[in-house]
N, C-alpha and C positions, 0 to 999 in steps of 0.2 A: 818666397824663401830665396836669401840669396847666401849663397857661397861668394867669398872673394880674396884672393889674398892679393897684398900690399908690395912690391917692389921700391927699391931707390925712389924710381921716378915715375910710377907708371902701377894701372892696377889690371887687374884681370880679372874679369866678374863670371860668372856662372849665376844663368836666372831662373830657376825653376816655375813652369805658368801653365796653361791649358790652352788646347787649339780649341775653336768652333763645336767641336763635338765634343769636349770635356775632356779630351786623352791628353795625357800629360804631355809638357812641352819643355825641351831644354833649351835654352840658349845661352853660349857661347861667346862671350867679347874680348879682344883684344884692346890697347888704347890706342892702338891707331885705327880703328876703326873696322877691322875685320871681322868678320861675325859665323857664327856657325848655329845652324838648327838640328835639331834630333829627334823625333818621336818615339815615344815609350813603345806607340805599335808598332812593330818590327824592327826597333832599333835602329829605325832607317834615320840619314842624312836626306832632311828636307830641302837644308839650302848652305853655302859656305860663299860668301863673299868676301874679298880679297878688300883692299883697305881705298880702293879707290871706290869702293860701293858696287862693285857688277859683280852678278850670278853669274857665279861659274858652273851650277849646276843646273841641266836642262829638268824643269816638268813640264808634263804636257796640259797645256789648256784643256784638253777633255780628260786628264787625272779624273777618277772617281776618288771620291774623299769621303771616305767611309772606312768604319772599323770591319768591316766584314770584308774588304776588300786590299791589297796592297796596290801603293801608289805608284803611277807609270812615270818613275822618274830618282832626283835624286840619288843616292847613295842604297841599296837594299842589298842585306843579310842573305845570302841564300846557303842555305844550310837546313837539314846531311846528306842535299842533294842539289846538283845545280841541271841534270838534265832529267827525262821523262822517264822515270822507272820507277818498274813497280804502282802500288798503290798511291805512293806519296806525291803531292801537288809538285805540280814543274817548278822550277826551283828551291823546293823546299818547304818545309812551314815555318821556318821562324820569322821569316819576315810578315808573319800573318796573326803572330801571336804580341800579346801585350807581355813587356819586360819591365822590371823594376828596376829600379835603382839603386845599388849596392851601398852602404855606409862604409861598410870596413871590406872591401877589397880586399883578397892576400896580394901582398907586394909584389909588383912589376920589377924583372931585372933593372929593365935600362930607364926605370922612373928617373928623370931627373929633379920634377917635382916644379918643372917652372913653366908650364903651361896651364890654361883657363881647360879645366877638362871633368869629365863626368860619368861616372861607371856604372855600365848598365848591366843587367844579368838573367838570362833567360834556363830555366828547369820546364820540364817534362811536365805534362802534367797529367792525369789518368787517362785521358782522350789521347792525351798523343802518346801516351806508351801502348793502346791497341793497334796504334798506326805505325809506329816504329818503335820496337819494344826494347830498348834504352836508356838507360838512366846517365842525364849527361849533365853538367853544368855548363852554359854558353855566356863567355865573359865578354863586353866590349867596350874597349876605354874608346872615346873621341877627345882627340886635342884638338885646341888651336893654340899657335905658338903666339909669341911676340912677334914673329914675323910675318904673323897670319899662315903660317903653314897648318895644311890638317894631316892629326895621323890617325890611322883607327889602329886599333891592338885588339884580334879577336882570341880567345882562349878558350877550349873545347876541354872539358875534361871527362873522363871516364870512369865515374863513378858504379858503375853496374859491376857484375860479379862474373863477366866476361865480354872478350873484345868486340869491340865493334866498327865499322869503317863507315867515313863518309867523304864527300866530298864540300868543297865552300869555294864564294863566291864572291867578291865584293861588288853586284852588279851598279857600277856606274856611268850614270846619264851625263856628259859634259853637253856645257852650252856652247856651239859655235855659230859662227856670223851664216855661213856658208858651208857644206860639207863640201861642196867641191873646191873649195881653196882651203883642203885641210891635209895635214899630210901629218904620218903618225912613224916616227922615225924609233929605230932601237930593235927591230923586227928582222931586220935582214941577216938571212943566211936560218935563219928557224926553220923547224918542221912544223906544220901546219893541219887541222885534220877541219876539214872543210866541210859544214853541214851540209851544204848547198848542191854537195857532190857525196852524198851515204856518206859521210866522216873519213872520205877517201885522206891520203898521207900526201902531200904535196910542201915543198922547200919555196921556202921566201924567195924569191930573185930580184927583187927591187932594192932598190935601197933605201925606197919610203912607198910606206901606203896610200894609197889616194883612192879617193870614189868616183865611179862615173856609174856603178849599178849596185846593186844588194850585194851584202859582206857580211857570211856568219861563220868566223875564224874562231878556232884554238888554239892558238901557238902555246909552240911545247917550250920546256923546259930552259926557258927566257931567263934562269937565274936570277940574280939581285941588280943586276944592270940597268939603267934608267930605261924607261921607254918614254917619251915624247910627244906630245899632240900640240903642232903646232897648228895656229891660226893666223895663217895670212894679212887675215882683214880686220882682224882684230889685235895683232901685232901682238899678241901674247901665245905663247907656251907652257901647257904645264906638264909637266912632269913626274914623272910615278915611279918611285922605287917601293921596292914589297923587299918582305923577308919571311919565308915558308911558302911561299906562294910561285909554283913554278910557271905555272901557265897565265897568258892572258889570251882573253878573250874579246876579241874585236864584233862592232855588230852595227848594223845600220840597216831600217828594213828598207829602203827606197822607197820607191812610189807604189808600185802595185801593193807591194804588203803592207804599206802605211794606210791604204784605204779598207785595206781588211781591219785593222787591228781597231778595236771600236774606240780603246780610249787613249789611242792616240790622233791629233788631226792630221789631214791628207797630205798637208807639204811639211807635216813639221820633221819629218826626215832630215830637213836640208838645214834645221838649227841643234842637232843632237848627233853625241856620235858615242858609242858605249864600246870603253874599255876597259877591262876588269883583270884584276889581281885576282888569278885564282886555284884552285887544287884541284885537275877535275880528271885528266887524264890517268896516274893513277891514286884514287883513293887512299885517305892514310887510315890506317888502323891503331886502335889505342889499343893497350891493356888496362886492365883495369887500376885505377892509381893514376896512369899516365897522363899528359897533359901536351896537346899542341898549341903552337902559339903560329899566327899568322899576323904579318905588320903591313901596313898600307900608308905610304907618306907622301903627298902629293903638294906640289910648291907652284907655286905662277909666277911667272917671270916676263917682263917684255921681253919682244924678239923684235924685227928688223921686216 
């Protein structure tokens, strides 16, 4: 099944198909050659390459690729939680459930209708109302532009018949050449709540981030301002502005905890580095009717 509309000069294809294991698969084309993938399970971004053909999105060689499992990498959902509480799984469940595909969308404000894109949509389902007892609609559009830009657009609504709070996450995996010639600039002068240290309160003093050990950052209240991960050695930057999204989330497990973590490999620390648009500090609350919107737009550009 293919979606595609027509331009002047130029088309934009949308391809609906199945991965390995039969779960639905989106893909995403630009004409100049950029590409974006999607999975129905967890609405995750499997992969977004840029128009010169490279992955910009890290997964790990030991990924389990399995509907029972979410995959160690990518783009992932995490929502109506992104830390460990309560009953519900670390991050979330939606990144663990299968989403459909929506026909008729209610209309996006800032649609402008000229991107290759595809609307996925996630409901409750009697298992997960004993687990989180909520009745929500969970919207997310993925663009790729003309320019090969991707944006995600999440929309949470609150349909139950009282309020409820969560938190979301856009955890993602970038690819880089090297973590330590990486530097993640747009951070300075933030508050910071450091897992590493009980979620102690700690101010940015740098004027770019850099790794030389393990990094599992919160920064607060980052507003709409770009933040930056620039790559050295790959002579590229990309960039990430959000809109609803106060907090990002920096992470890199190093060496000792990359040899913990089963499905990830031992050095692939030093090709990934996870920077996230996200809501986690404090949780928003819907009423019922309400609707929050969270936006993620991220661009690649050479750098020097």
């Amino acid at each position: 099944m293919n979606h595609s509309g027509a331009g002047s000069d130029d088309i934009r294809a949308v391809e609906i198909t199945k991965d390995r294991n039969g779960i639905g698969l989106v893909v995403l084309r630009n004409h100049r050659g950029a590409s974006a993938r999607v999975s129905l399970h967890g609405g995750q971004l499997l992969s977004w390459k840029w128009e010169r053909g490279e992955e910009l999105l890290f997964t790990s060689s030991k990924a389990i690729i399995s509907p029972l499992k979410p995959l160690r990498g990518g783009i992932a959902i995490c929502f109506p939680q992104f830390r460990n509480r309560g009953s519900l799984e670390h991050h979330g469940f939606a990144r663990n459930k299968m989403w459909v595909i929506e026909q008729d969308p209610p209309p996006l404000p800032t649609d402008s209708g000229e991107k290759a894109h595809i609307d996925l949509l996630l409901k409750p389902t009697e298992d997960d109302l004993k687990i989180w007892p909520h009745s929500f609609e969970l919207r997310l559009r993925v663009s790729l532009g003309g320019n090969g830009y991707l944006t995600l657009i999440s929309r949470v609504r609150n349909v139950n018949s009282k309020p409820f709070s969560f938190s979301f996450a856009y955890h993602t995996y970038y690819s880089v050449s090297d973590i330590s010639e990486v530097r993640v600039e747009g951070l300075e002068t933030l508050d910071y709540l450091d897992n590493l240290h009980n979620q102690e309160r700690f101010t940015e003093q740098g004027d770019a981030l850099t790794f030389e050990s393990e990094v599992d950052r919160v920064y607060l209240d980052s507003g709409s301002s770009g933040v930056a991960v620039l790559d050295h050695e790959k002579k590229q930057t990309i960039v990430i502005r959000k809109e609803g999204l106060p907090d990002v989330v920096v992470w890199n497990p190093w060496e000792k905890k990359s040899k913990a973590i089963m499905d990830l490999g031992d050095e692939e620390y030093k090709q990934m580095v996870c920077v996230d648009g996200a809501a986690i500090e404090k949780p928003i609350t819907l009423k019922p009717g309400e609707e929050w919107t969270g936006r993620l737009d991220l661009s690649v550009v050479p750098s020097t």
